[in-house]
PDB file of N, CA, C and O in Angstrom:
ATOM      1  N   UNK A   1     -13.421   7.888  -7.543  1.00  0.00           N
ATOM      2  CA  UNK A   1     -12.278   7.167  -7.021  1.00  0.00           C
ATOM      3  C   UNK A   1     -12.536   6.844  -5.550  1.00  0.00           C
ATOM      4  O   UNK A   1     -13.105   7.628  -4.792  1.00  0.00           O
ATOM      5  N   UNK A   2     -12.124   5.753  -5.228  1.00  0.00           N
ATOM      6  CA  UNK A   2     -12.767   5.030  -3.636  1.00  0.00           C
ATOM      7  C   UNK A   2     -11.908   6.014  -3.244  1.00  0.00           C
ATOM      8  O   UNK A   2     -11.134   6.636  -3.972  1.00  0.00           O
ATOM      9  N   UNK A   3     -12.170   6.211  -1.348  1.00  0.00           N
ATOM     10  CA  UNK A   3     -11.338   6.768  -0.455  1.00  0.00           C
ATOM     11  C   UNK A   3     -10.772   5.911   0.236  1.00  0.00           C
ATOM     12  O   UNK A   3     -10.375   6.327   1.325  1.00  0.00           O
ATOM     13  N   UNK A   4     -10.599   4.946   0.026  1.00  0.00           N
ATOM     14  CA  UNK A   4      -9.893   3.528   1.106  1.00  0.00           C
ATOM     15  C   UNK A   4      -9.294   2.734  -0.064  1.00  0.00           C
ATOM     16  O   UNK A   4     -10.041   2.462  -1.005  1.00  0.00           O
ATOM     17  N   UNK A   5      -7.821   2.281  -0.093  1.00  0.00           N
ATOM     18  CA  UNK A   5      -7.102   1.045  -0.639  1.00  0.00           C
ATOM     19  C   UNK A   5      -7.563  -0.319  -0.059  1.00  0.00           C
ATOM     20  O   UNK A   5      -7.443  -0.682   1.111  1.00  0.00           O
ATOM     21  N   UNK A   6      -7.985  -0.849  -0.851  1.00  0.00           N
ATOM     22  CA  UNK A   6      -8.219  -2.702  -0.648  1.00  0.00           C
ATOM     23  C   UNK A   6      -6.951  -3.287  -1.110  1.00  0.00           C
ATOM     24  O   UNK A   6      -6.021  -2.816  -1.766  1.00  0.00           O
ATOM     25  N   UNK A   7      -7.184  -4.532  -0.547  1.00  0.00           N
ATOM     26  CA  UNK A   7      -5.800  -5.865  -0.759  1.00  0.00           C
ATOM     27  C   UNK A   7      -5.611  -6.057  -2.345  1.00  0.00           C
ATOM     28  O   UNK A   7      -4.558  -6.302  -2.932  1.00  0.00           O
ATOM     29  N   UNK A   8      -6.949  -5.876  -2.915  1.00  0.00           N
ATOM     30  CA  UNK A   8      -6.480  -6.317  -4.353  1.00  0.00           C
ATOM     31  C   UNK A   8      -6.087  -5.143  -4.797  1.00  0.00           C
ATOM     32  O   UNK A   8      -4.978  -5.152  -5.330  1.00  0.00           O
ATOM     33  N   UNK A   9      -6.594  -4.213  -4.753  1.00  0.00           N
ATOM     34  CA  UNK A   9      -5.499  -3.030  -5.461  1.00  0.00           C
ATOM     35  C   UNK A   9      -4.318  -2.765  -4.637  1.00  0.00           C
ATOM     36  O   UNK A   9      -3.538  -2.112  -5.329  1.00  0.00           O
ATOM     37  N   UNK A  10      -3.865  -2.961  -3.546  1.00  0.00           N
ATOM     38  CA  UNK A  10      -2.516  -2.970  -3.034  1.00  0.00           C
ATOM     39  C   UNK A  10      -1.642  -3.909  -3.804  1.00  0.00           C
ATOM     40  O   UNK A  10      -0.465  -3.720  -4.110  1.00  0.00           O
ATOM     41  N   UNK A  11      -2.457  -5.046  -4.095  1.00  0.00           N
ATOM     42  CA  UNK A  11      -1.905  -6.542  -4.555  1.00  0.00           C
ATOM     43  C   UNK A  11      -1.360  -5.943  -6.315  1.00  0.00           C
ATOM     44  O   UNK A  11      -0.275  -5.822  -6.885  1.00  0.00           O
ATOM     45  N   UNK A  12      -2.336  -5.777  -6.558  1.00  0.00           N
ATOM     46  CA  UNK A  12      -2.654  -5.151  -8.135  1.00  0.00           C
ATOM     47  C   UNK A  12      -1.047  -3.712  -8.309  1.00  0.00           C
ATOM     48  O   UNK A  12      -0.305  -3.630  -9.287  1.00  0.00           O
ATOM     49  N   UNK A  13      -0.981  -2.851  -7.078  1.00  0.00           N
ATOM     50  CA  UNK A  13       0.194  -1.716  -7.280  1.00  0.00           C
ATOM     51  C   UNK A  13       1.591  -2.607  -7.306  1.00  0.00           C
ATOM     52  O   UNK A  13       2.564  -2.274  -7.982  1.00  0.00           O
ATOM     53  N   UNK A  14       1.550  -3.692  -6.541  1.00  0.00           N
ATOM     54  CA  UNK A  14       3.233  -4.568  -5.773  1.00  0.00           C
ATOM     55  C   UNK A  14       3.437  -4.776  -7.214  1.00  0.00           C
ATOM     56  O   UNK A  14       4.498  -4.598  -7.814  1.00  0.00           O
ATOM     57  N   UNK A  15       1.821  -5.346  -7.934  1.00  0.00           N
ATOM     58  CA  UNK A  15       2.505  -6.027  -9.259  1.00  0.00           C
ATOM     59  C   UNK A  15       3.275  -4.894 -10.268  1.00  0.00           C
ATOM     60  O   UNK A  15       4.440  -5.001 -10.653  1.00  0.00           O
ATOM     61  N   UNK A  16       2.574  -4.055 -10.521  1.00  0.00           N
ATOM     62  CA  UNK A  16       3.215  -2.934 -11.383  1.00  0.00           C
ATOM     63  C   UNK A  16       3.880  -2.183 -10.676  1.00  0.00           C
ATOM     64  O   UNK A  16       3.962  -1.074 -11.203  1.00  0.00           O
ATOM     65  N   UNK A  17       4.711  -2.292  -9.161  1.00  0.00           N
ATOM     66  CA  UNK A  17       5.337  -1.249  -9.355  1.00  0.00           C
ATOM     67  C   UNK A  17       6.862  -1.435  -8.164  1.00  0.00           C
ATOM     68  O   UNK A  17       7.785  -0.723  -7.768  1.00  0.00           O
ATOM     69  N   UNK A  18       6.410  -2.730  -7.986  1.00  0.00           N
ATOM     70  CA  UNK A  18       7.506  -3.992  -7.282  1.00  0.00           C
ATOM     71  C   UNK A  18       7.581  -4.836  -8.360  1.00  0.00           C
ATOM     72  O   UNK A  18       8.740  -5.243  -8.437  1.00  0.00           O
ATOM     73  N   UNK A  19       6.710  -5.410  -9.456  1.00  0.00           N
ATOM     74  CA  UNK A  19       7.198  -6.770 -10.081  1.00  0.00           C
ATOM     75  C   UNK A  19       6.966  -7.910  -9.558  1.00  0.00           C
ATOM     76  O   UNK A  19       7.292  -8.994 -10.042  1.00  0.00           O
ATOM     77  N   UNK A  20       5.926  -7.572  -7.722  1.00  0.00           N
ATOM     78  CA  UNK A  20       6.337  -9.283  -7.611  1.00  0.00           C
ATOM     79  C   UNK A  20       4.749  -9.352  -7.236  1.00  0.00           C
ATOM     80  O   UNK A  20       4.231  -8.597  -6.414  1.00  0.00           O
ATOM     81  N   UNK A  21       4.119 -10.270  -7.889  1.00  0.00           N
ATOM     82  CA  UNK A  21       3.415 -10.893  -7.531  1.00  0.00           C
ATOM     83  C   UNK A  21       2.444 -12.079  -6.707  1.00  0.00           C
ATOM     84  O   UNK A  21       2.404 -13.304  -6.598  1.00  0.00           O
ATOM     85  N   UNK A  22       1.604 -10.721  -6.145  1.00  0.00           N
ATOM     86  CA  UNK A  22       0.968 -11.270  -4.484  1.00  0.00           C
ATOM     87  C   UNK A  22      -0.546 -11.423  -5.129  1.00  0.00           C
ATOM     88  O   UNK A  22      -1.211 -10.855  -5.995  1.00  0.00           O
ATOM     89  N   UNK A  23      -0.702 -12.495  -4.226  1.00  0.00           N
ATOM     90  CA  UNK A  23      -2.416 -12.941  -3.515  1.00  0.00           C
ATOM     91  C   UNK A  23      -2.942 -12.108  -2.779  1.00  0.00           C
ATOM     92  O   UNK A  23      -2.406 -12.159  -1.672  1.00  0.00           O
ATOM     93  N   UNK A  24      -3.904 -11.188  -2.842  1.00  0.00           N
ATOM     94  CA  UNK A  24      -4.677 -10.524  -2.311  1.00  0.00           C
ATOM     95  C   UNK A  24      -5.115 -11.008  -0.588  1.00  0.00           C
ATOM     96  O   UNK A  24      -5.221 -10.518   0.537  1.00  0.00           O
ATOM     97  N   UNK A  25      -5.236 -12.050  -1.177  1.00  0.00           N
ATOM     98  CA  UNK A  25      -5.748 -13.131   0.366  1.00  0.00           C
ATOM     99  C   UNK A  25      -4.352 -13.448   1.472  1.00  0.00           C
ATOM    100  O   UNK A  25      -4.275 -13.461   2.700  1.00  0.00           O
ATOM    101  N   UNK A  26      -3.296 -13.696   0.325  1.00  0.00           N
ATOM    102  CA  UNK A  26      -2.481 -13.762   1.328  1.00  0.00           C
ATOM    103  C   UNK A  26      -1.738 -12.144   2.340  1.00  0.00           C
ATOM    104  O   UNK A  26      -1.177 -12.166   3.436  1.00  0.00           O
ATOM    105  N   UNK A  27      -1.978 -11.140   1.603  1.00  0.00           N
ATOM    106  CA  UNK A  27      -1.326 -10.270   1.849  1.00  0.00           C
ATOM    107  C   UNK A  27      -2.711  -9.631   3.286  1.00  0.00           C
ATOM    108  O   UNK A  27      -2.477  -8.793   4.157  1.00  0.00           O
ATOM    109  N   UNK A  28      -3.721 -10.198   3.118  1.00  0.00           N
ATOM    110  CA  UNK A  28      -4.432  -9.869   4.249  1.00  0.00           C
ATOM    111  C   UNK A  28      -4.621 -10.934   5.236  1.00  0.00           C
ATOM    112  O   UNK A  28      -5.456 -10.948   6.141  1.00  0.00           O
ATOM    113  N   UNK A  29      -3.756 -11.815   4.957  1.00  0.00           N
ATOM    114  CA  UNK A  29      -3.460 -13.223   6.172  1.00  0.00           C
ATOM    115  C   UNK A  29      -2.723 -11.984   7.591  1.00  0.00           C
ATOM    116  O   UNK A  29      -2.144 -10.906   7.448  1.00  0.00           O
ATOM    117  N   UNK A  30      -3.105 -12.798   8.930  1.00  0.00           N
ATOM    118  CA  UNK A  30      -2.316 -12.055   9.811  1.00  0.00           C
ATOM    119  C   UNK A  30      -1.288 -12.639  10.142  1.00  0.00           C
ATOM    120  O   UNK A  30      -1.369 -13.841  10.399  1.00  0.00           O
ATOM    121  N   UNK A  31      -0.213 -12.061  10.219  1.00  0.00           N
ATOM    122  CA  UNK A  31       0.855 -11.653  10.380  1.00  0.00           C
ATOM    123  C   UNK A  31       2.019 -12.081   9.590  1.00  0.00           C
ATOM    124  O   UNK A  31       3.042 -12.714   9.846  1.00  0.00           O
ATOM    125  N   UNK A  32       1.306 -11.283   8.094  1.00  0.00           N
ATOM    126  CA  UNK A  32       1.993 -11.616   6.687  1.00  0.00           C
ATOM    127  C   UNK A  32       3.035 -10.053   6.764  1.00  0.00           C
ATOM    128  O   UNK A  32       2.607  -8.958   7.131  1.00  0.00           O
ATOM    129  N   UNK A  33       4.148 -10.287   6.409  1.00  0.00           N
ATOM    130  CA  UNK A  33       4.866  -9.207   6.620  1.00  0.00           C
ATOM    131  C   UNK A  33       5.619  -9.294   4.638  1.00  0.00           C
ATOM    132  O   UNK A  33       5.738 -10.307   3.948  1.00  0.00           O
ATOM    133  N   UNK A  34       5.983  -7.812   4.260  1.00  0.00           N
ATOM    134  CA  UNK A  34       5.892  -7.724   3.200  1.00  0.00           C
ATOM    135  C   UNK A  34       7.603  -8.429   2.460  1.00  0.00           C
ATOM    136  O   UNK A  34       7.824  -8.694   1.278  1.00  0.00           O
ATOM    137  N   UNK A  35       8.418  -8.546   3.473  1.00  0.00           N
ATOM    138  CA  UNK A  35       9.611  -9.629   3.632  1.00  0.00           C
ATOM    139  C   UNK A  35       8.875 -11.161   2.766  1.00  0.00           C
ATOM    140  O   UNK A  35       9.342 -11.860   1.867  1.00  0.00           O
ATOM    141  N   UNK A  36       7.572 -11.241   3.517  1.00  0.00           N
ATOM    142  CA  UNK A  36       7.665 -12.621   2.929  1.00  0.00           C
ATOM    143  C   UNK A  36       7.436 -12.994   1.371  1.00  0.00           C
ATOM    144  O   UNK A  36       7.547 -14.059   0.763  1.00  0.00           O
ATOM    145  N   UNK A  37       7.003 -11.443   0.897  1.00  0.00           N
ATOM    146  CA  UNK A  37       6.617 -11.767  -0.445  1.00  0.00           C
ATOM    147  C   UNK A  37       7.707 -11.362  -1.144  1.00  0.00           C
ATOM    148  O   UNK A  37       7.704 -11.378  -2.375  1.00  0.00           O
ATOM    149  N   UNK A  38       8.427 -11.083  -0.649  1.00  0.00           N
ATOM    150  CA  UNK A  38       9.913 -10.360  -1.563  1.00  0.00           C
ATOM    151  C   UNK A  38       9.552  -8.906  -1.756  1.00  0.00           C
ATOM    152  O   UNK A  38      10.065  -8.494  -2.796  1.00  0.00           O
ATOM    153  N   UNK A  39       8.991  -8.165  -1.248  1.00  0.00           N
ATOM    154  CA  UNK A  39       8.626  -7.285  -1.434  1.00  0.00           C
ATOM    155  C   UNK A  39       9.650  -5.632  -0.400  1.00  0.00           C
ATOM    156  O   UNK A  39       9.318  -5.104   0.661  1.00  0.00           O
ATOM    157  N   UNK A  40      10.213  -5.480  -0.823  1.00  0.00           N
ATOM    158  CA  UNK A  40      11.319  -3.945  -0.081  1.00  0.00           C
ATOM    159  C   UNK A  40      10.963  -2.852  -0.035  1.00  0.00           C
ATOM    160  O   UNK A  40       9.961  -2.564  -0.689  1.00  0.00           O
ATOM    161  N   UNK A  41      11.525  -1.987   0.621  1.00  0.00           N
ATOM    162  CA  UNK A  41      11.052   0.065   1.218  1.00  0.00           C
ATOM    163  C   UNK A  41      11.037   0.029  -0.285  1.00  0.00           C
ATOM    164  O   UNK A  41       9.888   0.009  -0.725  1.00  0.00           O
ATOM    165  N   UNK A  42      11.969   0.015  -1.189  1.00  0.00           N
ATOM    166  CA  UNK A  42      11.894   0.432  -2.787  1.00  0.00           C
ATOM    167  C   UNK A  42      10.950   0.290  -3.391  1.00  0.00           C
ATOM    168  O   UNK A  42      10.465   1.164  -4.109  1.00  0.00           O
ATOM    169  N   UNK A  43      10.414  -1.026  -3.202  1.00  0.00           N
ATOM    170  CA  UNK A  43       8.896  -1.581  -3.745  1.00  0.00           C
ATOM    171  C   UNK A  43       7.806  -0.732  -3.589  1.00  0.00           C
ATOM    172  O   UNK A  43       6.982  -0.421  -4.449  1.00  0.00           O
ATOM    173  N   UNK A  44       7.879  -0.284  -2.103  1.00  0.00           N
ATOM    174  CA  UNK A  44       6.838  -0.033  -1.407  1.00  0.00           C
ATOM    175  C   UNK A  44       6.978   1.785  -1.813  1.00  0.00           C
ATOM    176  O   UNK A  44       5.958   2.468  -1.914  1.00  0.00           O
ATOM    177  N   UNK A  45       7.817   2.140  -1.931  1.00  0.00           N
ATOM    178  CA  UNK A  45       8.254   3.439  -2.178  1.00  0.00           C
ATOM    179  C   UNK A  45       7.796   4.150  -3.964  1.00  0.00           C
ATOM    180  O   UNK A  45       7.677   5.328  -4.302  1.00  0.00           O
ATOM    181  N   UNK A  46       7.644   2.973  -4.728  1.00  0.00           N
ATOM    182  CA  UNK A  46       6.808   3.205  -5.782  1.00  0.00           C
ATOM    183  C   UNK A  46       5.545   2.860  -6.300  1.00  0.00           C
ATOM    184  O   UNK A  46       5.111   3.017  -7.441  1.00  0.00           O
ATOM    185  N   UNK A  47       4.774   2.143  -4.848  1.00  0.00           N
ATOM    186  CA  UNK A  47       3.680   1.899  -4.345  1.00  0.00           C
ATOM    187  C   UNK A  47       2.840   3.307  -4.104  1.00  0.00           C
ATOM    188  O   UNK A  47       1.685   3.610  -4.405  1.00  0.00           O
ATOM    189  N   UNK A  48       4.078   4.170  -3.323  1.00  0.00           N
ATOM    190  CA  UNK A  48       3.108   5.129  -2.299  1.00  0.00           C
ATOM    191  C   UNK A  48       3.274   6.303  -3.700  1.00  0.00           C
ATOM    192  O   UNK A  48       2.242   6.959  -3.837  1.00  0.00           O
ATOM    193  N   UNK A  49       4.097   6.561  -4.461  1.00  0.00           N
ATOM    194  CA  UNK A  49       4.273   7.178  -5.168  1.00  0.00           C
ATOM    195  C   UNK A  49       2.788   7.413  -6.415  1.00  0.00           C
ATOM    196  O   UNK A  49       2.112   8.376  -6.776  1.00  0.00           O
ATOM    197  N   UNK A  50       2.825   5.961  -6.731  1.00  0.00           N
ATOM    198  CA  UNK A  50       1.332   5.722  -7.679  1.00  0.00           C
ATOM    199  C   UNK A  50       0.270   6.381  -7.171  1.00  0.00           C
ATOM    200  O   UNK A  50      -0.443   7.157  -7.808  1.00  0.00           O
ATOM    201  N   UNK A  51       0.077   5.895  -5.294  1.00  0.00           N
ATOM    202  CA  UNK A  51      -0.770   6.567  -4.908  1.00  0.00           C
ATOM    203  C   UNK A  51      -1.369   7.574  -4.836  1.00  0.00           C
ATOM    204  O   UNK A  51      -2.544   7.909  -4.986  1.00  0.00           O
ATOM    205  N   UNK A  52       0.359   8.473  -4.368  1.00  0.00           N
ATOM    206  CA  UNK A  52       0.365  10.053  -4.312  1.00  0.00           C
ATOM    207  C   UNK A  52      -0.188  10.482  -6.095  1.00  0.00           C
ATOM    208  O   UNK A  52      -1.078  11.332  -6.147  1.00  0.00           O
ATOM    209  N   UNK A  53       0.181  10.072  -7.074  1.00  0.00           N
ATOM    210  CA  UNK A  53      -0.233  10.420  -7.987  1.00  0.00           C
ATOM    211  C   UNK A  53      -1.582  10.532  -8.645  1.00  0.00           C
ATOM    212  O   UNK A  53      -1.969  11.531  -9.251  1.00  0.00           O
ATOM    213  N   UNK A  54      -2.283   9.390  -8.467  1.00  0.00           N
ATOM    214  CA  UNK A  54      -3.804   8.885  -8.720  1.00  0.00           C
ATOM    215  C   UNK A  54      -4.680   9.774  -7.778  1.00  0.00           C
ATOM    216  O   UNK A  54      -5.830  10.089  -8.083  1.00  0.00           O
ATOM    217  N   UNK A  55      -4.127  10.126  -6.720  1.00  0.00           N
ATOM    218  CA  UNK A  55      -5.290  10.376  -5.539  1.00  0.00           C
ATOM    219  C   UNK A  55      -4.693  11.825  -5.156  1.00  0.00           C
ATOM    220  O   UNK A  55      -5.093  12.355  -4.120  1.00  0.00           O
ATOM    221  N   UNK A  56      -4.063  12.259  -5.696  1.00  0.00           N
ATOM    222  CA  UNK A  56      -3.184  13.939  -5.659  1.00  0.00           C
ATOM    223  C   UNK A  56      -3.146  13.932  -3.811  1.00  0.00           C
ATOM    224  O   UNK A  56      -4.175  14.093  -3.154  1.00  0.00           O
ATOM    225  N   UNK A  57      -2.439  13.821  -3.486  1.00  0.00           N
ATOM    226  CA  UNK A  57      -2.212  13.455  -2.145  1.00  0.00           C
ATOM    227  C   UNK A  57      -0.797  13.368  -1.574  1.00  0.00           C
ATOM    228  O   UNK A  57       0.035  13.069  -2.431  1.00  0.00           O
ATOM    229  N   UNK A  58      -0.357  13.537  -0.452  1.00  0.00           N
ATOM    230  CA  UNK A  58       0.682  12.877   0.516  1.00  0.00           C
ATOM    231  C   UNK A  58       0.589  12.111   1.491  1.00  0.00           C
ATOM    232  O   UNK A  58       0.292  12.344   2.662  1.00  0.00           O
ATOM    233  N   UNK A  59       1.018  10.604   0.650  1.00  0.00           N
ATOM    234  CA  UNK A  59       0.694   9.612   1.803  1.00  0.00           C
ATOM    235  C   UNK A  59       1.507   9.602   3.240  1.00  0.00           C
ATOM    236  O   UNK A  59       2.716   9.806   3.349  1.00  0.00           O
ATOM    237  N   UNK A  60       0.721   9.362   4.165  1.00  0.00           N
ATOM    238  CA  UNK A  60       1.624   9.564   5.728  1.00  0.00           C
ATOM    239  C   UNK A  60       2.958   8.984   5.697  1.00  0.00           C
ATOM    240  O   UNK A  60       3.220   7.783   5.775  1.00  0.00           O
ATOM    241  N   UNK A  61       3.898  10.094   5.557  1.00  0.00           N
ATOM    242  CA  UNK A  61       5.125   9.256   6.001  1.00  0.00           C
ATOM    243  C   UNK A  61       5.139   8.135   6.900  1.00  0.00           C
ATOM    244  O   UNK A  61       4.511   7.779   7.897  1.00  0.00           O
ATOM    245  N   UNK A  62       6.237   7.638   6.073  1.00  0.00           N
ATOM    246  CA  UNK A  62       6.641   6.070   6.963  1.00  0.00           C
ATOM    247  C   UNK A  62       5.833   4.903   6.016  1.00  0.00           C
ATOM    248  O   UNK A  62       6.198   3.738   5.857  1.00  0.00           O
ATOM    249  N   UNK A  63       4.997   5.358   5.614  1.00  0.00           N
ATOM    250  CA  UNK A  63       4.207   4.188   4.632  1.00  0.00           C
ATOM    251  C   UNK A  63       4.919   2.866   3.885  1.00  0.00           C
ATOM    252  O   UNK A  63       4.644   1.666   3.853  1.00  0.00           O
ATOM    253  N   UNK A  64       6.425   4.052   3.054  1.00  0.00           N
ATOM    254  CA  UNK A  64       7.025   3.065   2.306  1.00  0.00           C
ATOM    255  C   UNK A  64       8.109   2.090   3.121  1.00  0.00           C
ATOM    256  O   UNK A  64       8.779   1.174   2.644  1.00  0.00           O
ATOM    257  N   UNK A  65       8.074   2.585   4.545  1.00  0.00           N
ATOM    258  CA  UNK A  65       8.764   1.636   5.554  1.00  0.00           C
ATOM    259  C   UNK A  65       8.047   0.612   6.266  1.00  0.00           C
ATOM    260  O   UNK A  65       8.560  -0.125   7.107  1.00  0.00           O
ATOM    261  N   UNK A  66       6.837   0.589   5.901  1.00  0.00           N
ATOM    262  CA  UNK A  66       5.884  -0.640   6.686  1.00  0.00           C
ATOM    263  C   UNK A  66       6.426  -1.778   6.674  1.00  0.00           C
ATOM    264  O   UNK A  66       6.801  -2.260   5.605  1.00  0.00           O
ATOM    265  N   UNK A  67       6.580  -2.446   7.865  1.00  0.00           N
ATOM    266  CA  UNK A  67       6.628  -4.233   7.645  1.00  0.00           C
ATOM    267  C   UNK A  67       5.501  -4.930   7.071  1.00  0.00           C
ATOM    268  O   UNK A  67       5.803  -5.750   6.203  1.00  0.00           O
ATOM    269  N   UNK A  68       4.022  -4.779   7.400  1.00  0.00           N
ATOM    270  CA  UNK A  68       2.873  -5.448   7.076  1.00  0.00           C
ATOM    271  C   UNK A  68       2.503  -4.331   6.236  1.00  0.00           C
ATOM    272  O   UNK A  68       2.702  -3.126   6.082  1.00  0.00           O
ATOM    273  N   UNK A  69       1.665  -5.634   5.616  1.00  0.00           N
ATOM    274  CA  UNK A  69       0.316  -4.952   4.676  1.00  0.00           C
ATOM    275  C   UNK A  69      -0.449  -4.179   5.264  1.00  0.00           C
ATOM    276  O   UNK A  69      -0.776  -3.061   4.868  1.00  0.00           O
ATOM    277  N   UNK A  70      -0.943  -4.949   6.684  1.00  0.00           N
ATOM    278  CA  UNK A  70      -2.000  -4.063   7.396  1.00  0.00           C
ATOM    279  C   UNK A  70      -1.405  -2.528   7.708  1.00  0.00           C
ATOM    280  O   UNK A  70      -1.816  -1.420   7.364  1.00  0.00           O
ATOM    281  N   UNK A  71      -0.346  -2.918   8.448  1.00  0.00           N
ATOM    282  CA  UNK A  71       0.274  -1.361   8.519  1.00  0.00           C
ATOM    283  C   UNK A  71       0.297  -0.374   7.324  1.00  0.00           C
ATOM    284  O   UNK A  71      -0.169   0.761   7.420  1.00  0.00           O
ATOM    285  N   UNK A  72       0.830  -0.836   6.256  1.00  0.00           N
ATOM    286  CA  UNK A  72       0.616   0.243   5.218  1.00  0.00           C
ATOM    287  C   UNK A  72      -0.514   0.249   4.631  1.00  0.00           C
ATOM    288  O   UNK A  72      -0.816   0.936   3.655  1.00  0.00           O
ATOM    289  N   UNK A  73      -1.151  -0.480   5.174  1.00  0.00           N
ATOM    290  CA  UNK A  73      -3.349  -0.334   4.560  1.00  0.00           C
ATOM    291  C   UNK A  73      -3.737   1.012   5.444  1.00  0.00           C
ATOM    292  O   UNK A  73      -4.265   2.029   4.996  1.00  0.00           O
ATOM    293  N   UNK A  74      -3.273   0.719   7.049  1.00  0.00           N
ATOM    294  CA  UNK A  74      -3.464   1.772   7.961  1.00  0.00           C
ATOM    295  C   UNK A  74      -3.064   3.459   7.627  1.00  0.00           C
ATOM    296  O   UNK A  74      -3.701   4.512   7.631  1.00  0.00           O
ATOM    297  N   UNK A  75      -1.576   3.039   7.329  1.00  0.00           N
ATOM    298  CA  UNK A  75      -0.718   4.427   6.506  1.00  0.00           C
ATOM    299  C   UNK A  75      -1.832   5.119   5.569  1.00  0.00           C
ATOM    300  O   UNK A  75      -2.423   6.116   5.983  1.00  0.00           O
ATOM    301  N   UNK A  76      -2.072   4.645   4.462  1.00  0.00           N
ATOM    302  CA  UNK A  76      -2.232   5.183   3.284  1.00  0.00           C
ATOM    303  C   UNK A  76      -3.958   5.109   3.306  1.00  0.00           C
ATOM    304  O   UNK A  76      -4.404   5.793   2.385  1.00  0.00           O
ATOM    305  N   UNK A  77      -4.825   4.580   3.964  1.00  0.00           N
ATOM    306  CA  UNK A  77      -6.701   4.485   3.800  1.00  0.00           C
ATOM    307  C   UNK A  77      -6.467   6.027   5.162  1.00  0.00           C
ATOM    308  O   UNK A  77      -7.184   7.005   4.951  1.00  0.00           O
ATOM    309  N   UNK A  78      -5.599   6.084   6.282  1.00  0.00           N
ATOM    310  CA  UNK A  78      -5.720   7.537   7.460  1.00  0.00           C
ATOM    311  C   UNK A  78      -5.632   8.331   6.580  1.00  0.00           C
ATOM    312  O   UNK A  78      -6.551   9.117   6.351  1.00  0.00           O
ATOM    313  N   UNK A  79      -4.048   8.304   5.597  1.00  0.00           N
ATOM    314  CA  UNK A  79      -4.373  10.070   4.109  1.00  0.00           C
ATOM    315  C   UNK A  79      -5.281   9.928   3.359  1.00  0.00           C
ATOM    316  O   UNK A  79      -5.562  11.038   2.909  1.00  0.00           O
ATOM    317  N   UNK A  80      -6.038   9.029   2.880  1.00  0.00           N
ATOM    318  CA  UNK A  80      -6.920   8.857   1.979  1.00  0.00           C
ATOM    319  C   UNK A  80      -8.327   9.367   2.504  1.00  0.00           C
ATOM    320  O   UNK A  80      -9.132   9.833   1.698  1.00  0.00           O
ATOM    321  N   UNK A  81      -8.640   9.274   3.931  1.00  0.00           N
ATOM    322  CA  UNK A  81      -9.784   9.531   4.857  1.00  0.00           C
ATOM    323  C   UNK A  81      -9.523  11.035   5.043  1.00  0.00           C
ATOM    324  O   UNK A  81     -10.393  11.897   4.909  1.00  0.00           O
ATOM    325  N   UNK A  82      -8.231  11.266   5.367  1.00  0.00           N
ATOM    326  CA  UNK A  82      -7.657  12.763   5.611  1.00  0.00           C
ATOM    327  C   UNK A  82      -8.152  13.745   4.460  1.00  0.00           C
ATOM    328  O   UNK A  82      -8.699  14.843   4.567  1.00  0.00           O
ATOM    329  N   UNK A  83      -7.862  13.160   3.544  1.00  0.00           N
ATOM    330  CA  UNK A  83      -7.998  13.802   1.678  1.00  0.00           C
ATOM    331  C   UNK A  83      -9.463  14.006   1.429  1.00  0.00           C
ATOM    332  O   UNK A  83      -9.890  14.782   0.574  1.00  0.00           O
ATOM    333  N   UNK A  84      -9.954  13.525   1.945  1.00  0.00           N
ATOM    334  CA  UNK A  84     -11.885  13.377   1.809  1.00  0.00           C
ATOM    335  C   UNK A  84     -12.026  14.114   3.032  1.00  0.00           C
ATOM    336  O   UNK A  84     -12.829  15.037   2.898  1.00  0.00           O
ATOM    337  N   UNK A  85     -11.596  14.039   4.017  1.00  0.00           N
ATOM    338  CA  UNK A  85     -12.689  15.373   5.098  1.00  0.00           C
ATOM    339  C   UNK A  85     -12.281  16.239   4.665  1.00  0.00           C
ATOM    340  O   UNK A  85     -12.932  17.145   5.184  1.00  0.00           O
ATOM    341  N   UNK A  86     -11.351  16.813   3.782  1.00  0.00           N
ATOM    342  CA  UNK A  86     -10.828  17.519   3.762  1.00  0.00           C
ATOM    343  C   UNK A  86     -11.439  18.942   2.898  1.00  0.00           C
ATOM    344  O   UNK A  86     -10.756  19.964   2.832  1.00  0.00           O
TER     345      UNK A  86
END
């Protein structure tokens, strides 16, 4: 299992676990904020959840409050890096 989340599997979680379907490309455009895709803390909150599950982990609080993608790429690849030195 990688230790870093990419755009398409971020893109790939919104779909199964928000419902709404994003472009990989767009969600790593700068200064794409997750508002623009219809995407909410709720969305994002069963985003970090999948995570925590797949990767037995606790993603850094605040994750499921990100405005950007990048920000919650930042959130969740720091526990994922954390989880591997570990």
């Amino acid at each position: 299992m990688s230790n870093t989340l990419s755009y398409s599997e971020l893109a790939a979680l919104i779909q199964a676990r928000a419902g709404v379907a994003v472009d990989p490309l767009e969600l790593e455009s700068p200064g794409a904020h997750f508002d623009d895709f219809g995407v909410d803390s709720l969305g994002l909150l069963g985003v970090v959840g999948e995570l925590e599950n797949r990767h037995g982990l606790k993603v850094t609080p605040g994750a499921e409050s990100a405005k950007t993608p990048a920000e919650f790429m930042e959130l969740v690849n720091r526990s994922l890096a954390a989880k591997a030195g570990a």
